[in-house]
C-alpha positions as CSV (number, residue, x, y, z in Angstrom):
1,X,0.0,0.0,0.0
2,X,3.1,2.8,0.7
3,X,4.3,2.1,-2.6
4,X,0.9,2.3,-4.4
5,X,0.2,5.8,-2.3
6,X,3.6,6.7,-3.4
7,X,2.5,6.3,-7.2
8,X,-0.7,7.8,-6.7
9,X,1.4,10.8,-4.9
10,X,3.7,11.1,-8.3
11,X,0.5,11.2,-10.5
12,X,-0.7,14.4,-8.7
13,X,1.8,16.3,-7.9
14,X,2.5,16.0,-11.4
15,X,-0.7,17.4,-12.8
16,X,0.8,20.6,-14.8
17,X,-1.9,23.2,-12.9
18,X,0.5,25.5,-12.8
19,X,1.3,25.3,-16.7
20,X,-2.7,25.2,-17.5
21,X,-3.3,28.4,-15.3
22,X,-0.8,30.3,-16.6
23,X,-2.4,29.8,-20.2
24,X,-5.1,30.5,-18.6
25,X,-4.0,34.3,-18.3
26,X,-2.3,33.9,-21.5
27,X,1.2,33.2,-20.4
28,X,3.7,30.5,-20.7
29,X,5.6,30.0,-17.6
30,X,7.8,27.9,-19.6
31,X,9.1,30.1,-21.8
32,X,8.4,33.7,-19.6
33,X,10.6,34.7,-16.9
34,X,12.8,32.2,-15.2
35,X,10.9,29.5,-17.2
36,X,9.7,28.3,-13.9
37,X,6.0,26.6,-14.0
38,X,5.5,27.7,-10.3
39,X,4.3,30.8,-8.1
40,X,7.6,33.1,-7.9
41,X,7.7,33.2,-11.8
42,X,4.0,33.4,-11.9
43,X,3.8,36.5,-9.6
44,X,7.1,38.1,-11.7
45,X,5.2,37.6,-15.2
46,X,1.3,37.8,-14.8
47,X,1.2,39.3,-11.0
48,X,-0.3,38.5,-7.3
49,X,-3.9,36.9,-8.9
50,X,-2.0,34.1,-10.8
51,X,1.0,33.6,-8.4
52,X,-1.6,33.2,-5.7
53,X,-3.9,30.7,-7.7
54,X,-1.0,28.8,-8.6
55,X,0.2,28.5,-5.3
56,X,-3.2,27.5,-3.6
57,X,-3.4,24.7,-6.4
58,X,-0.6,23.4,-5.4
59,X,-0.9,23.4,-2.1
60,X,-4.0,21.2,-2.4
61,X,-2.6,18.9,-4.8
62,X,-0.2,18.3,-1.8
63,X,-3.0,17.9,1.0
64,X,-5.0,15.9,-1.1
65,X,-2.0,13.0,-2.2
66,X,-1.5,13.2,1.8
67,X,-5.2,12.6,2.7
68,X,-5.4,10.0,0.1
69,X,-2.2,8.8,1.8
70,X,-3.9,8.5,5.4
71,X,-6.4,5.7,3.6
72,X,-3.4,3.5,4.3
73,X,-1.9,4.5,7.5
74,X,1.1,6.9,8.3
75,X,3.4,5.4,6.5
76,X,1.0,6.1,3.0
77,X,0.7,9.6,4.0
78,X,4.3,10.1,4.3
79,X,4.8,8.2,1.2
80,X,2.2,9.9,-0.8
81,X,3.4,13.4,0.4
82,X,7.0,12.7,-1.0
83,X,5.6,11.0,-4.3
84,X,3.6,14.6,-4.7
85,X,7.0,16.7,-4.0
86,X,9.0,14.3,-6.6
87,X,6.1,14.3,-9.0
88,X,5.9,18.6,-8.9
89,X,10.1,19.0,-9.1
90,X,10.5,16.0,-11.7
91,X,7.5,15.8,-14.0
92,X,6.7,13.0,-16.3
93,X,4.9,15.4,-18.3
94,X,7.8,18.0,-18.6
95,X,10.7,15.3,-19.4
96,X,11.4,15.6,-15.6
97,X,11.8,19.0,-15.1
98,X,9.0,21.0,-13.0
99,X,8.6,23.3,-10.4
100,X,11.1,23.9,-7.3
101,X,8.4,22.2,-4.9
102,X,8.0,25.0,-2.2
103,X,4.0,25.1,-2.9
104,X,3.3,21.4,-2.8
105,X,5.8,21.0,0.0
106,X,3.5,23.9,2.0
107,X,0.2,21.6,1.4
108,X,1.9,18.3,2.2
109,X,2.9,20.1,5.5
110,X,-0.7,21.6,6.2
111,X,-1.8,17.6,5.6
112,X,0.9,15.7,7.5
113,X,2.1,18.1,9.8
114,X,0.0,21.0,10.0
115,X,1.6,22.4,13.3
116,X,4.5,23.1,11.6
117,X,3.3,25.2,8.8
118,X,3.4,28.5,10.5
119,X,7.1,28.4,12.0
120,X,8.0,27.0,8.2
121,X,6.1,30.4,6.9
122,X,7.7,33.0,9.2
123,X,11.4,31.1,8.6
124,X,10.4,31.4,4.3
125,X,9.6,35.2,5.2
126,X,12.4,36.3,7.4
127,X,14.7,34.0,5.0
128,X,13.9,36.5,2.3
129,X,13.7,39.7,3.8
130,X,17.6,39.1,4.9
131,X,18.6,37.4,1.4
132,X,16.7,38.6,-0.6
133,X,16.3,35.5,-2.5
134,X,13.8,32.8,-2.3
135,X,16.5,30.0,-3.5
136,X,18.5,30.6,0.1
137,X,15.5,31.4,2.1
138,X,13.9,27.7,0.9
139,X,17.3,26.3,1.8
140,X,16.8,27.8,5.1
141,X,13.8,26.6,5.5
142,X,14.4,23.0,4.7
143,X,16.9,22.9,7.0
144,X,14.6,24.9,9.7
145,X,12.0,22.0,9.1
146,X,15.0,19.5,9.6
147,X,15.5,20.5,13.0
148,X,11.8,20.4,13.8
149,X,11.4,17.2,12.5
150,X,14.2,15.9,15.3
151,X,12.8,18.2,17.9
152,X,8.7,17.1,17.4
153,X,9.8,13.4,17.2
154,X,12.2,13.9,20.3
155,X,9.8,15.3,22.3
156,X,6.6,13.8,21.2
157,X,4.9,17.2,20.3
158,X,1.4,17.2,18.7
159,X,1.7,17.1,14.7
160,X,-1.9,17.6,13.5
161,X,-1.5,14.9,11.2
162,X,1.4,12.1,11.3
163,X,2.3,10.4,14.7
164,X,5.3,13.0,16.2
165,X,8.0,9.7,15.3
166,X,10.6,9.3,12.7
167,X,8.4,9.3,10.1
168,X,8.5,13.2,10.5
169,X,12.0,13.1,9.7
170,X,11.9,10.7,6.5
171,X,9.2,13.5,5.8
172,X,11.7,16.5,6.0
173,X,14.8,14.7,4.9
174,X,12.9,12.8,2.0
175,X,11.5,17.2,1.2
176,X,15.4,18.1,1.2
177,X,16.6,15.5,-1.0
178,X,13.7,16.2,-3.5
179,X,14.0,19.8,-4.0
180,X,17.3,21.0,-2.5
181,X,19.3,20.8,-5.2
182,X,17.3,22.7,-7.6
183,X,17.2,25.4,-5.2
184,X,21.2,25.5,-4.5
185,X,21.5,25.8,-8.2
186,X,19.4,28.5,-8.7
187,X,20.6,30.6,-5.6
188,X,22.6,33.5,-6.0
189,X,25.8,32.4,-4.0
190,X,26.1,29.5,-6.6
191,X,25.4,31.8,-9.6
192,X,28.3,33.9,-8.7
193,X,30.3,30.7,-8.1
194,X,29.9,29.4,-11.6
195,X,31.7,32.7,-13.3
C-alpha cells in the first residue's frame, strides 16, 4: 500500500496546474521569466492573482496526495506526500523537469504536519527579507524543518496529522533530497560561483 500511495502521490503532484493556469491568463511559464512553472515566476510575469492561484493549487494537490495517503496509515501519508514533492520537481509530463516544490511542500505540510506550517512560513519570510532570495530562504527553511522534524519526534509534540515519530524526519529529509538541489543551483551564491 506505501508504494501504491507513493505512485498515486507522483501522479498528482504532477498534474501541470501550474502550466494550464498560466495559459489561462495567457502566459507560458515555460518560456516567460525564469521559465519556472510555479508561483515566484507566476507573480514576476502575470502578478499577485495568478502567483496566488498557482500557489493554492498546489498546495491542495499536496494535501490531497497526503489525505489520500492517510487511507493506508502513516506510512502512505508520508509516502504519498513525497511521491507529490518528486512528482511537482520531476515531472513526467515535462521530461522531468518541473517546479522547485515550495507550494506542494506547503500543502503536504498543512496535511501531515500542520503544526509546523506557521514556524516553516515565518522562517520562508524572514529567510527573504535578509537574502533577498527565495532560492536561500527555501534552503533555510528545509533545513529549519529538519530540526523540527528531530525536535517534534524527540519530544513527542502534537503534529496535526502524522504520529510526532521518525516518520517526521523521512518526511523533511525525503523534502530536502527532493528539492534541494534545484534550489542550490538557482541561488545566487552559486550563480556567482559558476563565473
Amino acid at each position: 500500500m506505501t508504494a501504491l500511495a507513493a505512485i498515486v502521490g507522483y501522479l498528482i503532484g504532477s498534474i501541470p496546474s501550474a502550466s494550464f493556469l498560466g495559459r489561462l491568463r495567457g502566459v507560458d511559464l515555460h518560456t516567460e521569466g525564469s521559465r519556472n512553472p510555479g508561483t515566484a515566476n507566476a507573480l514576476r510575469i502575470s502578478g499577485p492573482w495568478l502567483a496566488a492561484l498557482v500557489l493554492i493549487v498546489e498546495a491542495a494537490k499536496g494535501y490531497g496526495a497526503v489525505r489520500l495517503g492517510f487511507g493506508a496509515d502513516d506510512s502512505g501519508a508520508i509516502a504519498a506526500a513525497l511521491g507529490a514533492v518528486a512528482g511537482n520537481v520531476y515531472n513526467v509530463w515535462y521530461r522531468f523537469r518541473g517546479g522547485k516544490g515550495l507550494g506542494i511542500s506547503l500543502g503536504v505540510l498543512a496535511g501531515a504536519w500542520p503544526a509546523v506550517v506557521v514556524p516553516i512560513l515565518v522562517v520562508i519570510l524572514v529567510g527573504v527579507l535578509i537574502s533577498r532570495s527565495s532560492g536561500i530562504a527555501s534552503i533555510i527553511a528545509i533545513a529549519a524543518l529538519t530540526v523540527m522534524a528531530f525536535l517534534w519526534s524527540g519530544y513527542q509534540w502534537p503534529t496535526g496529522g502524522v504520529e510526532p515519530n521518525s516518520q517526521l524526519l523521512v518526511l523533511a529529509l525525503g523534502i530536502a533530497l527532493i528539492i534541494v538541489w534545484k534550489h542550490w543551483r538557482d541561488a545566487p551564491f552559486t550563480a556567482l560561483a559558476r563565473r
